[in-house]
Backbone bond lengths (Angstrom), bond angles and torsions (degrees), N, CA, C in turn:
res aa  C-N    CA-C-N  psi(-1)  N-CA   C-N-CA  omega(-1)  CA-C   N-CA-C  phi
1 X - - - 1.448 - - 1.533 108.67 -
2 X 1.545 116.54 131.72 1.781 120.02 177.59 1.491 97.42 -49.29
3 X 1.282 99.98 151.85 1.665 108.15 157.04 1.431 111.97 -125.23
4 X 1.625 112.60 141.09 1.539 142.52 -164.01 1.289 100.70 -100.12
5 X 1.765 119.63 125.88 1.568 128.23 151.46 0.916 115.21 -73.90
6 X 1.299 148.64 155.32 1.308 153.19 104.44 1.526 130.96 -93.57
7 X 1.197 95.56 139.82 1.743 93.39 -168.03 1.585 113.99 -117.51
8 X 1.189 117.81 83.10 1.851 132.78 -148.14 1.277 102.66 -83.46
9 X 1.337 126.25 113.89 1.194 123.92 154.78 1.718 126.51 -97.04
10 X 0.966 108.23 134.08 1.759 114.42 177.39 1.238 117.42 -133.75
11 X 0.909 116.61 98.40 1.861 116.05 -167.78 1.714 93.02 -81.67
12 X 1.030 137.94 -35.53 1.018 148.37 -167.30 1.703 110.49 -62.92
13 X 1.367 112.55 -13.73 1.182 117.61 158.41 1.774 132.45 -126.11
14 X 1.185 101.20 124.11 1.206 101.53 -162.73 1.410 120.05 -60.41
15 X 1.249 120.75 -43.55 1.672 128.64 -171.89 1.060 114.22 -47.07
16 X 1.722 107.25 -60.68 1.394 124.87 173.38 1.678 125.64 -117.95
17 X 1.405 111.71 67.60 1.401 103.32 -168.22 1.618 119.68 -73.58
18 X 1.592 119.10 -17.36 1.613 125.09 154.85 1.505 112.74 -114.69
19 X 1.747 87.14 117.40 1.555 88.03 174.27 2.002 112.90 -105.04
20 X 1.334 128.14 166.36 1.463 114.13 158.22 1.243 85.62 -122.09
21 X 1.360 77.46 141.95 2.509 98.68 160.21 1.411 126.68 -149.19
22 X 1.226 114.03 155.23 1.404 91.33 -158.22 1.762 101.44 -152.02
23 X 1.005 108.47 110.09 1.816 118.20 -176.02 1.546 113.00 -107.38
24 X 1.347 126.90 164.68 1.359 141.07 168.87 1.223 119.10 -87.96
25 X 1.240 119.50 112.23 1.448 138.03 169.26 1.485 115.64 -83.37
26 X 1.155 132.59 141.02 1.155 144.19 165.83 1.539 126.61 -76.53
27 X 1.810 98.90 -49.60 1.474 120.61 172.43 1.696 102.56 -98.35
28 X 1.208 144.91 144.49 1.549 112.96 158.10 1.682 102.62 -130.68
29 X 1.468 95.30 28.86 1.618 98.34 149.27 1.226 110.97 -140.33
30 X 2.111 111.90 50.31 1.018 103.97 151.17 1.830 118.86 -109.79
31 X 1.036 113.25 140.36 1.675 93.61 -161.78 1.979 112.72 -92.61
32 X 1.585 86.10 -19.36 1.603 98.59 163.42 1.823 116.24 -67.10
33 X 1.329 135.71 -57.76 1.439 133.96 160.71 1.659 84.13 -49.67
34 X 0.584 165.29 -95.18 2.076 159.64 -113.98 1.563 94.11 -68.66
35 X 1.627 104.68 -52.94 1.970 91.81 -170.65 1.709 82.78 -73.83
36 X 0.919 140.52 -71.97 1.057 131.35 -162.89 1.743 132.55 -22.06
37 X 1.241 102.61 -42.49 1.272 112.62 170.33 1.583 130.95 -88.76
38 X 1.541 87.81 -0.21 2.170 96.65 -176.91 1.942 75.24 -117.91
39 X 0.959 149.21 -61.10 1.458 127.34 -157.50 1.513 97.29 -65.79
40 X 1.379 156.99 -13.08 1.672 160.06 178.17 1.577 80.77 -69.17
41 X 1.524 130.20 -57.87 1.784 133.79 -137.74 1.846 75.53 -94.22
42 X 1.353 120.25 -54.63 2.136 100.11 -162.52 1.606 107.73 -94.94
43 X 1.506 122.23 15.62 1.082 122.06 -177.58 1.218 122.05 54.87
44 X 1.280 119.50 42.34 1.845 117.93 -168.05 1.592 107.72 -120.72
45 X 1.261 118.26 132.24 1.244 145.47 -159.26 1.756 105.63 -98.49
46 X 1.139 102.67 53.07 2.082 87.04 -176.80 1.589 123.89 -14.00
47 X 1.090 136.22 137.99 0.850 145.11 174.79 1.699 113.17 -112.24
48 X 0.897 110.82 -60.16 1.891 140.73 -175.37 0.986 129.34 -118.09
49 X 1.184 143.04 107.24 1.811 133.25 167.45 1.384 88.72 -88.37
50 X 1.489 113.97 143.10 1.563 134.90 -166.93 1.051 94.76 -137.12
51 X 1.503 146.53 -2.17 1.105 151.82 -165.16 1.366 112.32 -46.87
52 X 1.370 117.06 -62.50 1.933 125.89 163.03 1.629 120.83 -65.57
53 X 1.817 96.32 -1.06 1.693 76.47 176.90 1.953 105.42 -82.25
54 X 1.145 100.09 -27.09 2.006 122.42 -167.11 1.604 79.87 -50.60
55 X 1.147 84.94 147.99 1.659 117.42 155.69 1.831 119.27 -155.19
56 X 0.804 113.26 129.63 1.856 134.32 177.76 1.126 94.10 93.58
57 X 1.540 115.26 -142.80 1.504 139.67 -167.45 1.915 108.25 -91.66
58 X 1.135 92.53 144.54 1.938 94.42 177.99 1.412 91.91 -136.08
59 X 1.160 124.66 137.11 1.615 129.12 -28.66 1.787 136.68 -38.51
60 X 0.852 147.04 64.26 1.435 137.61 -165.34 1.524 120.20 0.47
61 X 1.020 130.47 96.34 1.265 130.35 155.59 1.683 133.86 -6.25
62 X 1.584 111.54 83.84 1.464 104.25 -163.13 1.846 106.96 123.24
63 X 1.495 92.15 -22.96 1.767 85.42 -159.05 1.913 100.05 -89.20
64 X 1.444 90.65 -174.47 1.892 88.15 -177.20 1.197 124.71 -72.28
65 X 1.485 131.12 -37.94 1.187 114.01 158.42 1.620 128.09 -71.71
66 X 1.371 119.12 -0.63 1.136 128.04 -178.17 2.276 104.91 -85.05
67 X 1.041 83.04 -29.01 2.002 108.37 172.92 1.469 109.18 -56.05
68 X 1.384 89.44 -56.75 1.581 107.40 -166.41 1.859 104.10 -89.78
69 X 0.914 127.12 -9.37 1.675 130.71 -168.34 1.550 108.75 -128.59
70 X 1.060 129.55 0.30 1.695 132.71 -161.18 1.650 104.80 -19.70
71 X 1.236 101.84 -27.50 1.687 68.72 -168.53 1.933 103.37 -115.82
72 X 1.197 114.51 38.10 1.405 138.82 162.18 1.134 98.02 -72.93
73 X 1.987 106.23 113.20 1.829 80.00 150.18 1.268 89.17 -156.03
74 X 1.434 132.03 142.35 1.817 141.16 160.67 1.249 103.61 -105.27
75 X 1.391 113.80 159.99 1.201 124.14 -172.35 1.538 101.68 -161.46
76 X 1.876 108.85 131.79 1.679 101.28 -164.28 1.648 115.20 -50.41
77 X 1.554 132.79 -46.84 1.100 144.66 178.30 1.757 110.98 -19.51
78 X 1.756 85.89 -56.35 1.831 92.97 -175.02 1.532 120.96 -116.58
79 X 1.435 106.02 12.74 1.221 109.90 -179.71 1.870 123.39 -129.83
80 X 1.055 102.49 -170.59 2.067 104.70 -165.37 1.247 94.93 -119.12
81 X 1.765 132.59 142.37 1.312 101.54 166.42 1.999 82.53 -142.05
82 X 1.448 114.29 133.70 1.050 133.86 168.17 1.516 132.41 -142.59
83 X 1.446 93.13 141.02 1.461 126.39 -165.86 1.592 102.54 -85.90
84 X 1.593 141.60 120.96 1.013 158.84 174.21 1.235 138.56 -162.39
85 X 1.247 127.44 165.58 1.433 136.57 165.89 2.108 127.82 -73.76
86 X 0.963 101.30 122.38 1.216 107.40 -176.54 1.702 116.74 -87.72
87 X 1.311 143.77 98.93 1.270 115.35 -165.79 1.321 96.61 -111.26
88 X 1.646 133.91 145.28 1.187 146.58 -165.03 1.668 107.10 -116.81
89 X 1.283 133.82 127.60 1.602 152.03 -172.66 1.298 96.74 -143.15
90 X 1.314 89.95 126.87 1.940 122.11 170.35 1.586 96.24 -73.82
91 X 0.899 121.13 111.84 1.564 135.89 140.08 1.444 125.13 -48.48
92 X 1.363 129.65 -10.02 1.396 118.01 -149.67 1.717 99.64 -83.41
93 X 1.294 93.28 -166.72 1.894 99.34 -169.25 1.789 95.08 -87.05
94 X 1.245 105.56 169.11 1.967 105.20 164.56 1.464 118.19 -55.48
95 X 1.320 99.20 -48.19 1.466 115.06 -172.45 1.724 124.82 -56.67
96 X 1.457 100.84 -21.38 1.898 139.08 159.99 1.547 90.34 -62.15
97 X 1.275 110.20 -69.63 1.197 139.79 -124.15 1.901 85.43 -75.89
98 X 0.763 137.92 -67.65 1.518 159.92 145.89 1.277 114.70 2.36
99 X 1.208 104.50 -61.25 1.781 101.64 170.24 1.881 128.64 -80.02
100 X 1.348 100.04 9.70 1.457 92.77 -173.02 1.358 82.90 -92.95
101 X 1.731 114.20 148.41 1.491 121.06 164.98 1.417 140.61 -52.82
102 X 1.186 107.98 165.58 2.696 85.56 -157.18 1.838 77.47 -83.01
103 X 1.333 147.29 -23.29 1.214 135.61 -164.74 1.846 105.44 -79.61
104 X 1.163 125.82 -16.96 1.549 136.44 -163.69 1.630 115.64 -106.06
105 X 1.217 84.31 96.68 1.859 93.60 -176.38 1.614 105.08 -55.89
106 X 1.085 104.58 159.78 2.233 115.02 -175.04 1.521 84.70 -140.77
107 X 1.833 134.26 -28.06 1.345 100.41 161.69 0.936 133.92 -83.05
108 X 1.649 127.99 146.28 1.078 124.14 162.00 1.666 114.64 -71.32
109 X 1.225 95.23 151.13 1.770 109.28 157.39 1.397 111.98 -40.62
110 X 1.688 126.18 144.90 1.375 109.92 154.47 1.601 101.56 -72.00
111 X 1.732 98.08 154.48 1.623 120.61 -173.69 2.191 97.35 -108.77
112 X 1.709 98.54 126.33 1.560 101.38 172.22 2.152 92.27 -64.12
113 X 1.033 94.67 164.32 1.399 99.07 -167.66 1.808 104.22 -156.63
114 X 1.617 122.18 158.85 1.303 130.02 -174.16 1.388 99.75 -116.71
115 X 1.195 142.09 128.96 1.491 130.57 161.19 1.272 119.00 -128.76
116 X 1.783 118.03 127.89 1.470 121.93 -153.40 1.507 94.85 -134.83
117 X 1.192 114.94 121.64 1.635 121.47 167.91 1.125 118.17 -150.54
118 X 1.349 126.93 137.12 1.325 161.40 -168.71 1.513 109.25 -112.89
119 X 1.461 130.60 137.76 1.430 151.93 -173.73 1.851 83.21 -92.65
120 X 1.838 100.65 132.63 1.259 106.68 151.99 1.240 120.34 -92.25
121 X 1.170 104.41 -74.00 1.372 113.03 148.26 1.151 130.26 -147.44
122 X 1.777 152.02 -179.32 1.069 114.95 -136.03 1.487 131.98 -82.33
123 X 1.752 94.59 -0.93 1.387 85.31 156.67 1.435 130.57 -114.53
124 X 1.261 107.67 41.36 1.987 115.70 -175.93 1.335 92.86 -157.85
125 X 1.561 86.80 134.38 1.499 109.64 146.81 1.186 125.84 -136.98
126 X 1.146 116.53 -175.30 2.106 109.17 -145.61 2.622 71.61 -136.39
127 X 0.941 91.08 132.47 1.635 93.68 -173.97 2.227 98.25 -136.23
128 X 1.235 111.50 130.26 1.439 113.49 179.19 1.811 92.02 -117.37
129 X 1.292 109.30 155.85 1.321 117.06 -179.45 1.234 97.36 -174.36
130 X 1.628 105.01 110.83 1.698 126.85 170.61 1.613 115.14 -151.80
């Protein structure tokens, strides 16, 4: 089976704001198995394709993530742009798990979230989510 890059950026998190990941596709010009297999890895729940609302360049030219990313750029023609939920799960072991206090939440809230990805080629894509 091909295997798929993705190259995730999230500025929105500090620990890990570039991630790479990389799963097996069956189709890899199907783009439904493709979200399918990166929303299982960022936990994101589509909500919206906004894809036809975009118009020009994303990031805006000048703006803060555009400062911090210069050479970011989607554009509706070649790119996806969706509106969703992010839901976040602690992984840790019980034994982690055990010492946090019964009054002290470890989940997070789900986070509303933006998700923008572009095909490099057919086996990479470059994906932003903030």
């Amino acid at each position: 089976m091909p295997n798929v890059s993705v190259y995730i950026l999230q500025p929105n998190s500090p620990l890990l704001p570039n991630v790479d990941y990389s799963f097996d596709m069956e189709n890899l010009n199907s783009i439904d198995e493709f979200k399918q297999g990166l929303y299982k890895y960022l936990r994101f729940n589509e909500t919206k394709n906004i894809t036809d609302e975009i118009s020009g360049v994303f990031p805006a030219p000048g703006g803060k993530l555009n400062k911090a990313y210069p050479n970011l750029e989607f554009k509706p023609e070649n790119s996806h742009f969706y509106e969703g939920m992010q839901h976040y799960k602690t992984d840790w072991p019980a034994h982690m798990m055990a010492q946090i206090p019964p009054n002290m939440k470890v989940q997070s809230m789900p986070k509303k979230r933006m998700l923008v990805m572009k095909q490099i080629n057919i086996y990479a894509w470059q994906v932003l989510i903030f």
